[in-house]
KEDRENPA-334595 format. One record per residue: x, z, y of N, C-alpha, C, O in turn; residue in three letters. Coordinates in Angstrom, 2 decimals. Layout:
ATOM/X/Z/Y/X/Z/Y/X/Z/Y/X/Z/Y/Ala
...
END
This chain:
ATOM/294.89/165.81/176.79/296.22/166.08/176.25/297.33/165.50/177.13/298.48/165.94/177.00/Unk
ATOM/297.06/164.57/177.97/297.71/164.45/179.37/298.35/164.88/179.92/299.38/164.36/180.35/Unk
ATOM/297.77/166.56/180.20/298.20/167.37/181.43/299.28/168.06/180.91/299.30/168.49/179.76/Unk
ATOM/300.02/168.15/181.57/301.14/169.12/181.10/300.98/170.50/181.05/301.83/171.04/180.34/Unk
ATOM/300.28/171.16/181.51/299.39/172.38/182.09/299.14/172.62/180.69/299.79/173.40/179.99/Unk
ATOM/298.10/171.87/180.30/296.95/172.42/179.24/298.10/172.33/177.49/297.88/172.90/176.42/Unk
ATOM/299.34/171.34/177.92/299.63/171.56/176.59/301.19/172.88/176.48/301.87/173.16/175.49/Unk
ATOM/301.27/173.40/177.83/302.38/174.44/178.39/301.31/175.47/177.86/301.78/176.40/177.21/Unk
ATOM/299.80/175.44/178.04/298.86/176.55/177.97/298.90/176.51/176.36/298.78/177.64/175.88/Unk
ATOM/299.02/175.49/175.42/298.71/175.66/173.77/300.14/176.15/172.84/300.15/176.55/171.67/Unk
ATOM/301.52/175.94/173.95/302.60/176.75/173.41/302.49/177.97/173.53/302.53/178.77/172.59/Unk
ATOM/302.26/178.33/175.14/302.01/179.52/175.34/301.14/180.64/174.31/301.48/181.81/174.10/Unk
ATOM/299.76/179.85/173.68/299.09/180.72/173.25/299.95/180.93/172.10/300.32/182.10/171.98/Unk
ATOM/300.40/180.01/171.14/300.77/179.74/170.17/302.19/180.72/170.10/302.60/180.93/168.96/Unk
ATOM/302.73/181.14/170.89/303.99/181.74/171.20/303.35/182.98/171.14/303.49/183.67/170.13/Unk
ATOM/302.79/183.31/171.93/302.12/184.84/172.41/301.22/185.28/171.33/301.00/186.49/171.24/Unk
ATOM/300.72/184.53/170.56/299.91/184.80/169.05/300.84/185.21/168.05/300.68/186.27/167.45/Unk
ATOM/302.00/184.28/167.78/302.68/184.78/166.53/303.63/185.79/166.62/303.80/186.51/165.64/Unk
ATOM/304.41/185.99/167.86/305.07/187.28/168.29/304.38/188.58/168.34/304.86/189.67/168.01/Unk
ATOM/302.77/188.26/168.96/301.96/190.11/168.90/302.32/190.13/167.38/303.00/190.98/166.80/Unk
ATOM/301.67/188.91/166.78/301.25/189.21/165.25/302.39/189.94/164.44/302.36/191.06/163.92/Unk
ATOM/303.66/188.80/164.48/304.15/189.79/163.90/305.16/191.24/163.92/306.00/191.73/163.16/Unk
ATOM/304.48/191.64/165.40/305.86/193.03/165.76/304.51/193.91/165.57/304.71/195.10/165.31/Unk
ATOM/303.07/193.46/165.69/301.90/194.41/165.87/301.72/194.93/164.44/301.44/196.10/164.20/Unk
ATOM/301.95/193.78/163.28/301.64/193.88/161.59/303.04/194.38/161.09/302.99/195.10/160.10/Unk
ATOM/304.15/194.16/161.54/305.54/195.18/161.23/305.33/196.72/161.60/305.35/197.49/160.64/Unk
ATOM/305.19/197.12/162.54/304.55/198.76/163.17/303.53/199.05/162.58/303.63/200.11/161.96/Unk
ATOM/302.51/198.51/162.50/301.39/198.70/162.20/301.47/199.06/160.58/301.05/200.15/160.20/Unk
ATOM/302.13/197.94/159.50/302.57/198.36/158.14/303.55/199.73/157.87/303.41/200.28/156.78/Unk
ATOM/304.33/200.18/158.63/305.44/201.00/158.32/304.55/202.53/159.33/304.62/203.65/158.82/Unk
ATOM/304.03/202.39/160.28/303.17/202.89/160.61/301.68/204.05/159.43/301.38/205.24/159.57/Unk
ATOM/301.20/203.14/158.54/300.29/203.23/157.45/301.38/203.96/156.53/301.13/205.08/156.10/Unk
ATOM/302.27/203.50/156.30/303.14/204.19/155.09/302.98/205.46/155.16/302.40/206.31/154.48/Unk
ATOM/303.75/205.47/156.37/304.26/206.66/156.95/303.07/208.02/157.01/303.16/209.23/156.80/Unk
ATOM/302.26/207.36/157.30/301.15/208.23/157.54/300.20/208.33/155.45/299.20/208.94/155.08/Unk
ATOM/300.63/207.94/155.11/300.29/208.20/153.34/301.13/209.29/152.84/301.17/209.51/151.63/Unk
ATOM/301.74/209.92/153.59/302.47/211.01/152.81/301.87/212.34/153.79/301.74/212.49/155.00/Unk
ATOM/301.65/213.04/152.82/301.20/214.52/152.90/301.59/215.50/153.76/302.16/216.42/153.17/Unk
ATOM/301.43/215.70/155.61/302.09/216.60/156.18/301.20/217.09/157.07/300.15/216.50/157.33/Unk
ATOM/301.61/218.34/157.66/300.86/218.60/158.96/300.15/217.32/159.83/300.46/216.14/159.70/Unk
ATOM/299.25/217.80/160.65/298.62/216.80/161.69/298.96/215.60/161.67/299.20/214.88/162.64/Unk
ATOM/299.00/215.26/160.10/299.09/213.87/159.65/297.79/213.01/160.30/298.07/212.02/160.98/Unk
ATOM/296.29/213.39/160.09/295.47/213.04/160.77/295.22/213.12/162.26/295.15/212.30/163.17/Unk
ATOM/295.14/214.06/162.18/295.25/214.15/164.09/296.03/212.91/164.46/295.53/211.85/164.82/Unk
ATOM/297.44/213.21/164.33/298.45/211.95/165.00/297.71/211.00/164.80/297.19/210.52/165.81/Unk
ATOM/297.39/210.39/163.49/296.68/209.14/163.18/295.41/208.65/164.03/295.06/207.47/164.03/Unk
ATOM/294.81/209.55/164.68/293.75/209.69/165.19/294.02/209.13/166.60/293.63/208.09/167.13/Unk
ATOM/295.01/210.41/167.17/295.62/209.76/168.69/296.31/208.28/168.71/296.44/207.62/169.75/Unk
ATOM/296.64/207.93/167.69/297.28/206.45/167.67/296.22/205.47/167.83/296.41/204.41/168.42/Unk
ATOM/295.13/205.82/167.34/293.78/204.62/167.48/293.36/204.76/168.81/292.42/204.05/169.17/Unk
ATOM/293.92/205.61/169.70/293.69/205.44/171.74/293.39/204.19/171.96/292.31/203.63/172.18/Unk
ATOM/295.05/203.60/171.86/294.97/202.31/172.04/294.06/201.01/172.35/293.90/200.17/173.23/Unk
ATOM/293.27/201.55/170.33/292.27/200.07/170.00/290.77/200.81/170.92/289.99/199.95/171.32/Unk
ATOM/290.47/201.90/171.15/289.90/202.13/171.89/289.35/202.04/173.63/288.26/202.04/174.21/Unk
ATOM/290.62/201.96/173.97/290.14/202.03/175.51/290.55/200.48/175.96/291.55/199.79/175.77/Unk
ATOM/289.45/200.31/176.56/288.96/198.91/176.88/290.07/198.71/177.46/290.79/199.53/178.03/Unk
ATOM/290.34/196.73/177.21/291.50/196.41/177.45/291.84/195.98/178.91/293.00/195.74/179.26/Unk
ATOM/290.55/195.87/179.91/291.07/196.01/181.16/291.83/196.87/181.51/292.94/196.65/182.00/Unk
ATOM/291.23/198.25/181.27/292.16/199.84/181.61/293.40/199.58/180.98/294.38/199.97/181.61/Unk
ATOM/293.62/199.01/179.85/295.13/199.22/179.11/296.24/197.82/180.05/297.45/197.87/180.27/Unk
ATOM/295.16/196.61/180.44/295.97/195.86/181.67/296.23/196.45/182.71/297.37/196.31/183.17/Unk
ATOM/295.27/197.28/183.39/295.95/197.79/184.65/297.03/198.88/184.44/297.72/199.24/185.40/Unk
ATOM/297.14/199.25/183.61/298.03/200.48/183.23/299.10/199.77/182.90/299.87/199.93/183.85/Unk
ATOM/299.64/199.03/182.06/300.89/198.05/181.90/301.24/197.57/182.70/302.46/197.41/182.72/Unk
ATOM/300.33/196.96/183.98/300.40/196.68/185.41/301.40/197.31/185.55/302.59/197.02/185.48/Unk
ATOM/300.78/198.33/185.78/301.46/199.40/186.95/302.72/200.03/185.91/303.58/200.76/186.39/Unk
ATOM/302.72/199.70/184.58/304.01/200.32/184.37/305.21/199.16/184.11/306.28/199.51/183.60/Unk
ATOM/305.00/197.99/184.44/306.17/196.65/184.31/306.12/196.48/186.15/306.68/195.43/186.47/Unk
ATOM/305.70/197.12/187.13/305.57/196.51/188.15/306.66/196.70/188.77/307.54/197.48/188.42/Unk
ATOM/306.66/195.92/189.85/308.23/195.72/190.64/308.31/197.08/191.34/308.70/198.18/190.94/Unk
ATOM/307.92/196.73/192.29/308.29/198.27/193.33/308.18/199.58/192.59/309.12/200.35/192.36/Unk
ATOM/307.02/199.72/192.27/306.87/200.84/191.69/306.32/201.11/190.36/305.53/202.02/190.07/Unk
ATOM/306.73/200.38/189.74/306.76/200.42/188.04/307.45/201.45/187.60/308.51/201.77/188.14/Unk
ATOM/306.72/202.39/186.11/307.23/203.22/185.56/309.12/202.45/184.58/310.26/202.91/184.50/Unk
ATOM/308.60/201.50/184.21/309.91/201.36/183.61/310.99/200.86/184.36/312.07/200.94/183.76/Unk
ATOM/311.05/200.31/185.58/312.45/200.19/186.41/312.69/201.36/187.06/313.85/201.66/187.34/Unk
ATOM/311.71/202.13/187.36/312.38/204.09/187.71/313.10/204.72/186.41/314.01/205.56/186.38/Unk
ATOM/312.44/204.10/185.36/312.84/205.13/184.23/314.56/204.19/183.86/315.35/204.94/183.29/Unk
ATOM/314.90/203.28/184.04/315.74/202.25/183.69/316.93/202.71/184.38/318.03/202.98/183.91/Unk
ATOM/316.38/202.77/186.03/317.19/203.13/186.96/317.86/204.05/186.92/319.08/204.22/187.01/Unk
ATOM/316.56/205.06/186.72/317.44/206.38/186.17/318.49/206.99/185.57/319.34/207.85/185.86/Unk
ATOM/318.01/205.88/184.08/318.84/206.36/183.36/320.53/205.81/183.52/321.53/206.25/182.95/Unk
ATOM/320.36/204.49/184.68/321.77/203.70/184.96/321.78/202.66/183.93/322.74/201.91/184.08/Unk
ATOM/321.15/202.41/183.10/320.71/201.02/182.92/320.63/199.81/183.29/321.18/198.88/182.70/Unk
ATOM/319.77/199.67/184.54/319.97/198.67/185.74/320.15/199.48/186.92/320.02/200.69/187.14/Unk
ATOM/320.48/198.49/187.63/321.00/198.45/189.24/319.98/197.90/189.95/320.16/196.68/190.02/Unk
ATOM/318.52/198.41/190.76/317.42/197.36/191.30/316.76/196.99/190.53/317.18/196.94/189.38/Unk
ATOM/315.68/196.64/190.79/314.75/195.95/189.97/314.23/194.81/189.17/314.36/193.65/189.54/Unk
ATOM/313.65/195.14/188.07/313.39/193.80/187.54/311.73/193.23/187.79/310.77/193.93/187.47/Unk
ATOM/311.58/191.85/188.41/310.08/191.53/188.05/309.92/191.15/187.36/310.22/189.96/187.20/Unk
ATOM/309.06/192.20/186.05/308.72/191.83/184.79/307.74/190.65/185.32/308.13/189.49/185.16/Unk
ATOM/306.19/190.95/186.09/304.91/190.24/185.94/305.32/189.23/186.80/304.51/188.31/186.69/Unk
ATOM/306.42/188.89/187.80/306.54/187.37/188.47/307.85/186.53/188.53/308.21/185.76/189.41/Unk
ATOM/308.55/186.93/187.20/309.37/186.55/186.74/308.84/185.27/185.36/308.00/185.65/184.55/Unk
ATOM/309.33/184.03/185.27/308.94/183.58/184.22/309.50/184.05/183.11/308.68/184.37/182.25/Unk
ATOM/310.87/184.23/182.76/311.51/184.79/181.96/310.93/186.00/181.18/311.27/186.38/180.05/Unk
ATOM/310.07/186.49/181.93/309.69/187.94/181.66/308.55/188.71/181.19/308.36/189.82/180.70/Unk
ATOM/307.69/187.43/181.62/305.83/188.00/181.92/305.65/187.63/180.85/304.52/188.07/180.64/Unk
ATOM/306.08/186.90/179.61/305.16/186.60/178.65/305.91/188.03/177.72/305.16/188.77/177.08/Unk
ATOM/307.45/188.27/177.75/307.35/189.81/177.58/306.61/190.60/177.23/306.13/191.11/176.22/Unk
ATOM/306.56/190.63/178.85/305.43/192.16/179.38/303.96/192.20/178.71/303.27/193.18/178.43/Unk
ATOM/303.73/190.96/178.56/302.14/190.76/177.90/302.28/191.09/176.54/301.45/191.86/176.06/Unk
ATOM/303.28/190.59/175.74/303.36/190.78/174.30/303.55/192.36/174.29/302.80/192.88/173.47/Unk
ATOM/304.20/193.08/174.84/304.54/194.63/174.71/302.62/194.88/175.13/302.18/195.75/174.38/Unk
ATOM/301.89/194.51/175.77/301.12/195.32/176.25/299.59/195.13/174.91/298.91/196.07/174.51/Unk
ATOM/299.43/193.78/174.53/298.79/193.40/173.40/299.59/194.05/172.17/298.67/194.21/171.37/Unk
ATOM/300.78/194.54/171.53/301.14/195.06/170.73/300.63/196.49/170.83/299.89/196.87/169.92/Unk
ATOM/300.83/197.08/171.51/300.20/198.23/171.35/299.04/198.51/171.85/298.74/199.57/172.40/Unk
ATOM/298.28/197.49/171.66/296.59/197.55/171.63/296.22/197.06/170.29/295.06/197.26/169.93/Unk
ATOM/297.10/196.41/169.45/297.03/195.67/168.31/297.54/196.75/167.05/296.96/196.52/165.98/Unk
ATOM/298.31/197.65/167.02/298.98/198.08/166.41/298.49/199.29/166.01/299.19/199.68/165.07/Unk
ATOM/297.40/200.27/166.32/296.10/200.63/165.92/295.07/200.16/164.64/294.64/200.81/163.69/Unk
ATOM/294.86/198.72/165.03/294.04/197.92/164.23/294.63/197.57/162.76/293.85/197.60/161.81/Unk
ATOM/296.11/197.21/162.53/296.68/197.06/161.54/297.23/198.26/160.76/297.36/198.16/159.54/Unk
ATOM/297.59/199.48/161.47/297.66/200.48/160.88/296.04/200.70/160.34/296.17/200.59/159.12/Unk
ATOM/295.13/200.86/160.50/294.54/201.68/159.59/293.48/200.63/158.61/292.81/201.19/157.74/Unk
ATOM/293.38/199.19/158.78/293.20/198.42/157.73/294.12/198.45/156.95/293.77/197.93/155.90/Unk
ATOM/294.90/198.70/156.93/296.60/198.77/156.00/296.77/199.96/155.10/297.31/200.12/154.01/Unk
ATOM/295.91/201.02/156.25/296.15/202.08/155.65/294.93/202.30/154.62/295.18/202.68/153.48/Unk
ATOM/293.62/202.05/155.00/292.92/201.67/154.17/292.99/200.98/153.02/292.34/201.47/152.09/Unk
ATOM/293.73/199.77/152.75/293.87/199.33/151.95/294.60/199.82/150.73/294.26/199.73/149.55/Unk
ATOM/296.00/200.51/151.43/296.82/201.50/150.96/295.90/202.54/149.39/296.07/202.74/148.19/Unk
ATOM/294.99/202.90/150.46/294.23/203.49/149.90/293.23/203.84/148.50/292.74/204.84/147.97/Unk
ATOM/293.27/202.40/148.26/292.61/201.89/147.06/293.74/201.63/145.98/293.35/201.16/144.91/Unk
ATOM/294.84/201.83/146.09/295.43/201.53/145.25/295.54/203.07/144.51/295.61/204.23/144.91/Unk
ATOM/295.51/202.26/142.97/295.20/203.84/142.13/296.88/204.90/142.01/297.95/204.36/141.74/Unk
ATOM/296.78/205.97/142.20/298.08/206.38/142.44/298.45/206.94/140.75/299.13/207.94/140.54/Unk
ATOM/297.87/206.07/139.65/298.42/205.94/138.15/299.80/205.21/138.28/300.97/205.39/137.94/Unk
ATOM/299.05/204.26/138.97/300.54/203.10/139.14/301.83/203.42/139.21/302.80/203.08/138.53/Unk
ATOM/301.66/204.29/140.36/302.88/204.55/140.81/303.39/205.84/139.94/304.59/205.79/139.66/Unk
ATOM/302.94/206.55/139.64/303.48/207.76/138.64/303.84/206.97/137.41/304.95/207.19/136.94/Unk
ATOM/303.06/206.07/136.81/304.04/205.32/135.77/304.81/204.38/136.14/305.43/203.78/135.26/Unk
ATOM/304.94/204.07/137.25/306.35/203.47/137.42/307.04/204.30/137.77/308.11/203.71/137.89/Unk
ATOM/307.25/205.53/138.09/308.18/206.88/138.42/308.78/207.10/136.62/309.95/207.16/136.23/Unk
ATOM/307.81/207.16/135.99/308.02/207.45/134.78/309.32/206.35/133.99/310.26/206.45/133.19/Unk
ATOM/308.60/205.26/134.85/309.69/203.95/134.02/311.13/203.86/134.42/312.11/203.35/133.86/Unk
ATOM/310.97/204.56/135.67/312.24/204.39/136.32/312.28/203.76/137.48/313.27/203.87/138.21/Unk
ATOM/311.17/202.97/137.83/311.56/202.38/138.94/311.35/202.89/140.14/310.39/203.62/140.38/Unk
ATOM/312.51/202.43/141.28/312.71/202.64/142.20/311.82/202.36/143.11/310.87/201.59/142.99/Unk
ATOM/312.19/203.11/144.21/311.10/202.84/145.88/310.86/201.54/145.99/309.65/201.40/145.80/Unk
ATOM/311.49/200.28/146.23/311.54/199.39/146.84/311.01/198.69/145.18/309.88/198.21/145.30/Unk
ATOM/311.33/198.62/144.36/311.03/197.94/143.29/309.29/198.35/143.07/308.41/197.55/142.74/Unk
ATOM/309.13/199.72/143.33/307.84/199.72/143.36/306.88/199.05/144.46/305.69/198.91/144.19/Unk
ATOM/307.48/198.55/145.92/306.69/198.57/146.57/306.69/197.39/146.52/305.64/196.90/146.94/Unk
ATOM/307.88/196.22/145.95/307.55/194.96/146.01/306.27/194.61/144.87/305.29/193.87/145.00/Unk
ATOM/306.67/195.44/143.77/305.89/194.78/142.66/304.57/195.42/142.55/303.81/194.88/141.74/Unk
ATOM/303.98/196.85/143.43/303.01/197.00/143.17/302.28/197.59/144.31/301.15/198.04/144.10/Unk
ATOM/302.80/197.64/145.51/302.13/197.98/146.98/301.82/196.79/147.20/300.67/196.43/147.48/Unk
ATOM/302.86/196.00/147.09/302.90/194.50/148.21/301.54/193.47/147.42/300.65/193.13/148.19/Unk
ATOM/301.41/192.99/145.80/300.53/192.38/145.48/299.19/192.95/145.75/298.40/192.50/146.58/Unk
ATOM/299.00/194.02/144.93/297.64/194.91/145.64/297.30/194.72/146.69/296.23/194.20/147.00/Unk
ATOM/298.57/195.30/147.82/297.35/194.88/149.65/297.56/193.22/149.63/297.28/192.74/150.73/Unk
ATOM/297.95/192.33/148.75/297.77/191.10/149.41/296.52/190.73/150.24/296.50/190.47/151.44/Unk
ATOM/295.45/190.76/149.35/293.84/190.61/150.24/294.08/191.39/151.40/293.96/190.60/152.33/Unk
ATOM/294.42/192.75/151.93/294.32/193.20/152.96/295.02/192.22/153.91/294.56/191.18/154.36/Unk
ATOM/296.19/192.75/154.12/297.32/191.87/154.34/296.84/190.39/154.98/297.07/190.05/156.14/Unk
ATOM/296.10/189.58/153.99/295.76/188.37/154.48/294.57/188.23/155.46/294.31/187.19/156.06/Unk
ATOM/293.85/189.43/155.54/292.63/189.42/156.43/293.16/189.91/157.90/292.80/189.41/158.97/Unk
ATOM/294.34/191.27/157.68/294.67/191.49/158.99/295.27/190.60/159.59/295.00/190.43/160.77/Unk
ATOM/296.15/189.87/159.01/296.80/188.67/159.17/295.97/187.59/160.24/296.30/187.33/161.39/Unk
ATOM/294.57/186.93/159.33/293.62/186.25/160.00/293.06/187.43/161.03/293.85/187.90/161.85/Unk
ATOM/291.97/187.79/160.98/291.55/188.67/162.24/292.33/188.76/163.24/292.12/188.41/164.40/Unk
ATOM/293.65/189.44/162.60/294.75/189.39/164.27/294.86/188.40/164.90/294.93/188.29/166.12/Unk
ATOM/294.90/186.97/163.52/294.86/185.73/164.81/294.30/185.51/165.21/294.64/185.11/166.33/Unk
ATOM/293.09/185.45/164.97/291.73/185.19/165.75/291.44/186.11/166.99/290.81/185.64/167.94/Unk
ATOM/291.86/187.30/166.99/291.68/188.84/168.33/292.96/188.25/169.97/292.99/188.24/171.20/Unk
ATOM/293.77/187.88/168.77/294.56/187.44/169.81/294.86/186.05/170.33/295.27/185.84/171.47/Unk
ATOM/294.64/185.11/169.43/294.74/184.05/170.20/293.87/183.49/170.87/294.07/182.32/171.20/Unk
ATOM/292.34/184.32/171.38/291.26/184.27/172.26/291.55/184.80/173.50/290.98/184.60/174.58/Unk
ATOM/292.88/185.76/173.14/293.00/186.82/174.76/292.82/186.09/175.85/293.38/185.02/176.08/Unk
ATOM/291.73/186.86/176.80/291.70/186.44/178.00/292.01/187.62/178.78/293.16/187.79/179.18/Unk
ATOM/291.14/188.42/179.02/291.54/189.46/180.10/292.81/190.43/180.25/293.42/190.68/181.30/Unk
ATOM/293.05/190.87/179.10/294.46/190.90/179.17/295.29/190.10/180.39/295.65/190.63/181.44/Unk
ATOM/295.49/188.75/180.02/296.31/188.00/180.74/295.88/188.17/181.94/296.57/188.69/182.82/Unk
ATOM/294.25/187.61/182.17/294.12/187.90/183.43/294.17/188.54/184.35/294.04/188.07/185.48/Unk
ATOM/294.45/190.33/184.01/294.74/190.80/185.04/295.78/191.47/184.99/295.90/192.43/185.75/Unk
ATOM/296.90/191.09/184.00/298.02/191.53/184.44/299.28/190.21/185.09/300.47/190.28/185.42/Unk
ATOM/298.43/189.27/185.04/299.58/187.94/185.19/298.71/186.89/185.90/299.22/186.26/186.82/Unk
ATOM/297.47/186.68/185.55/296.29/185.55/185.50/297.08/184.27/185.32/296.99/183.46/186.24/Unk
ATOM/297.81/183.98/184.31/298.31/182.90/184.28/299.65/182.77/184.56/300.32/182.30/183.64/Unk
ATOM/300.33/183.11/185.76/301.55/182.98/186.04/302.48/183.72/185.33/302.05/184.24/184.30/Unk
ATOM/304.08/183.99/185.72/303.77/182.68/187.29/304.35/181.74/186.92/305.29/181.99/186.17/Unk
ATOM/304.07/180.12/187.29/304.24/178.87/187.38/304.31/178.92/185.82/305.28/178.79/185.06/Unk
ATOM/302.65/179.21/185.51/302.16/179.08/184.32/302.44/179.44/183.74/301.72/179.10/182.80/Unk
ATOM/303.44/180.37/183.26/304.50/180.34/182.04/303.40/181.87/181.28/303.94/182.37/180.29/Unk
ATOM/302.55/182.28/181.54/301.65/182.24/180.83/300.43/182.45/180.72/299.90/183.50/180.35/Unk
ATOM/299.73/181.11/181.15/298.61/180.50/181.13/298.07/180.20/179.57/298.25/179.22/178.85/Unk
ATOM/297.63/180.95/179.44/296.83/180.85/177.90/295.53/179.79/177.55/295.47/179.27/178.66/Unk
ATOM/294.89/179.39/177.09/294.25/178.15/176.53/292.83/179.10/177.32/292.08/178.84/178.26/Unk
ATOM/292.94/180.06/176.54/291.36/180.56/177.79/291.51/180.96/179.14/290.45/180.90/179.76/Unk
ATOM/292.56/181.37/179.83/292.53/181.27/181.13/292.89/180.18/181.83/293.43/180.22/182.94/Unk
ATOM/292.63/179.30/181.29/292.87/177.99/181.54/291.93/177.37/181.52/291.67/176.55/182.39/Unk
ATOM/291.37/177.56/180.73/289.86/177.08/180.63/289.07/177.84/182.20/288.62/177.36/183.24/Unk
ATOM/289.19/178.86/181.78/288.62/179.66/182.93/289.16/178.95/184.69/288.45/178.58/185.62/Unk
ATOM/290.48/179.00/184.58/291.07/178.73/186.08/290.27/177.05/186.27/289.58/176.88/187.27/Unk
ATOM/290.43/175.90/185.27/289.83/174.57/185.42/288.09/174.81/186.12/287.55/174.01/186.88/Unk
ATOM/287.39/176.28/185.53/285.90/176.15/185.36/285.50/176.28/186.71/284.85/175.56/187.46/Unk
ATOM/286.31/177.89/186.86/285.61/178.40/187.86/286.77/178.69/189.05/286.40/179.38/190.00/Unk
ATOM/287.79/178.34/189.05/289.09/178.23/190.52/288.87/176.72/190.83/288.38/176.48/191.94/Unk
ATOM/289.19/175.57/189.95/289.14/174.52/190.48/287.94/173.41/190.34/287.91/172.21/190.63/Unk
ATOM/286.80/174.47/189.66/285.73/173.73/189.39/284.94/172.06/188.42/283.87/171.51/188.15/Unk
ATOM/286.29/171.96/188.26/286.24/170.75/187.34/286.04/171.24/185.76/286.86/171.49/184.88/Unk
ATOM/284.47/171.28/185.79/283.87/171.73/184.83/284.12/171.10/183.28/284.50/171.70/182.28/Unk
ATOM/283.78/169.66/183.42/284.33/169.26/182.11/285.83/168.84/181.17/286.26/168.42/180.09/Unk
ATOM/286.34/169.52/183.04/288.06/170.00/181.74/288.49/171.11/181.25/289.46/171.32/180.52/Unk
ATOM/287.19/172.27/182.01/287.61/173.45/182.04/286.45/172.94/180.04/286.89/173.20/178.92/Unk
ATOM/285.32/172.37/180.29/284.94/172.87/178.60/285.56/171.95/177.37/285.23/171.68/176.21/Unk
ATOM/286.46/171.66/178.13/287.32/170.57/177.10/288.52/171.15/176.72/289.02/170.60/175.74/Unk
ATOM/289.12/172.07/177.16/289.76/173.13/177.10/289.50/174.25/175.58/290.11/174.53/174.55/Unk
ATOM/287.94/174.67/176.38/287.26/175.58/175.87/287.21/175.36/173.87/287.47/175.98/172.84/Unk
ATOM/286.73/174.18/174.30/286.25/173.16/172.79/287.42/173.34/172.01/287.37/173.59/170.81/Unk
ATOM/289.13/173.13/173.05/290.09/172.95/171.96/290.30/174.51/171.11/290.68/174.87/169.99/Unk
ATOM/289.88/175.08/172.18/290.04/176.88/171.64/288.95/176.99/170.42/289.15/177.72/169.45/Unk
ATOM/288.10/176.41/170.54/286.90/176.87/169.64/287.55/176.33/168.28/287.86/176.81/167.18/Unk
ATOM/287.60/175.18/168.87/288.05/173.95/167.26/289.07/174.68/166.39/288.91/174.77/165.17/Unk
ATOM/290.51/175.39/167.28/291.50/175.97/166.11/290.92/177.18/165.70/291.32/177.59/164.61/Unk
ATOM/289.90/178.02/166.42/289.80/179.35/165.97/288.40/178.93/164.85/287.98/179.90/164.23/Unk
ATOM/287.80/177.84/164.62/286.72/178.00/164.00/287.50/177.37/162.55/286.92/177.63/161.50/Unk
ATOM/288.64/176.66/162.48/289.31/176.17/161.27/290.10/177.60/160.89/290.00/177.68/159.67/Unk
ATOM/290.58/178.35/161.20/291.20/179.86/161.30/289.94/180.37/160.54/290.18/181.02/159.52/Unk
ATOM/289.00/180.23/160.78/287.63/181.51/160.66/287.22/181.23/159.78/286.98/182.16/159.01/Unk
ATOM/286.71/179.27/159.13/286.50/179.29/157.90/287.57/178.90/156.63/287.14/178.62/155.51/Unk
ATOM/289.09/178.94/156.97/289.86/179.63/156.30/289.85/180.71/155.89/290.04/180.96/154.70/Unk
ATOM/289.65/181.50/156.69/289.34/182.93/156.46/288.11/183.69/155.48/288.19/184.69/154.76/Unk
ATOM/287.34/183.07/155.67/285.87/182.84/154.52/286.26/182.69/153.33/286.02/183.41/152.37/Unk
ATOM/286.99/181.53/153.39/287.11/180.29/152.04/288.27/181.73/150.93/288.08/182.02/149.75/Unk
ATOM/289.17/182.22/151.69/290.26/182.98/151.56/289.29/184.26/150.43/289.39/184.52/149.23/Unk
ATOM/288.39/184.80/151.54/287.87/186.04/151.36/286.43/186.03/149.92/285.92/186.93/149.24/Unk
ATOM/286.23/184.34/150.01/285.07/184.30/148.59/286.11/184.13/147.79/285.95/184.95/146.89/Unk
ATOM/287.25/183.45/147.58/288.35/183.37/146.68/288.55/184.62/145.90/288.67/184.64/144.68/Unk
ATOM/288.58/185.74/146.73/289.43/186.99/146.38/288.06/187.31/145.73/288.10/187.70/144.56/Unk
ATOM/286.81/187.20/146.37/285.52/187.93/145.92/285.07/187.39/144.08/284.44/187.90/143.16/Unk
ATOM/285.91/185.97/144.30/285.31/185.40/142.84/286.66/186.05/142.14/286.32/186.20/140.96/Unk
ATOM/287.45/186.32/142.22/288.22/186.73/141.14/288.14/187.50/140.81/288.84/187.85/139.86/Unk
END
């Protein structure tokens, strides 16, 4: 707990965890809604949106690569274009910037996963409810606080956990769109572990590292248990 490194690496994760979480579980909820109402290639769309959680997340790093990249990045052509900016921005070797670029690129690898547990959940709710609260009078928002929002609570609280747990493990991601930089700014608790193991070889800081990752995600995991027999005994 010494190094300044390793505790720049536990903001970092800690930063980059609760920001995917919550712009990935905001899209991802309004996302599910949206898709509960009755229209054309309602499925289909829904379908193409799960790309994302699909294609392995190296391919979805090199592709964000290449679309935050300096020279020839899709979004400073498209920026430029439009007269937006003047020259370029370095998203990936900029500090200001790269932990950004990473959160945009984990959000929409994330935002798949919460749409359709959400939407699932959505799902189970009996649609009596809501026709007698149409009946009573109540409104959109009155219905959704008092009888969308308690219902998916259990959901809600699992995507909640899972997401933290999916993401605050990310490694490859980072690694190959940033590996850490630059000048750390975001060096995550597992590529850190990793850079101690196998760049600078000092094995028992790289698994001392490792251990601290295990320790918060295994108190996360049997929270998550304790959470999920709770709901099961009631």
């Amino acid at each position: 707990f010494k190094d300044s490194v390793f505790r720049q690496s536990i903001c970092n994760t800690l930063l980059f965890t609760l920001c995917c979480l919550i712009l990935q579980f905001i899209i991802g909820f309004l996302l599910a809604l949206f898709f509960t109402k009755n229209f054309s290639f309602a499925r289909a769309i829904r379908g193409l949106l799960m790309m994302p959680w699909m294609i392995p997340i190296t391919v979805t790093a090199l592709m964000f690569k290449f679309v935050f990249g300096t020279d020839v990045g899709i979004l400073n052509y498209i920026l430029n274009a439009l007269g937006i900016i003047s020259g370029n921005i370095d998203w990936l070797t900029a500090p200001t910037t790269a932990m950004f670029a990473l959160v945009v690129a984990n959000v929409w690898i994330g935002i798949p996963f919460n749409m359709i547990l959400i939407s699932t959940g959505l799902t189970t709710i009996p649609t009596e409810l809501y026709e007698s609260a149409a009946i009573d009078g109540a409104g959109k928002w009155s219905t959704f606080k008092n009888i969308t929002l308690p219902l998916l609570r259990p959901t809600i609280e699992s995507v909640l956990i899972l997401g933290f747990i999916y993401t605050f493990k990310v490694f490859d991601l980072v690694f190959v769109m940033t590996n850490g930089g630059p000048v750390n700014s975001t060096q995550m608790l597992s590529t850190y572990s990793y850079k101690l193991s196998f760049g600078m070889y000092q094995y028992s800081m790289g698994s001392a590292v490792a251990n601290v990752l295990f320790i918060i995600l295994m108190i996360v995991g049997v929270f998550y248990l304790k959470a999920t027999n709770n709901e099961e005994e009631s």
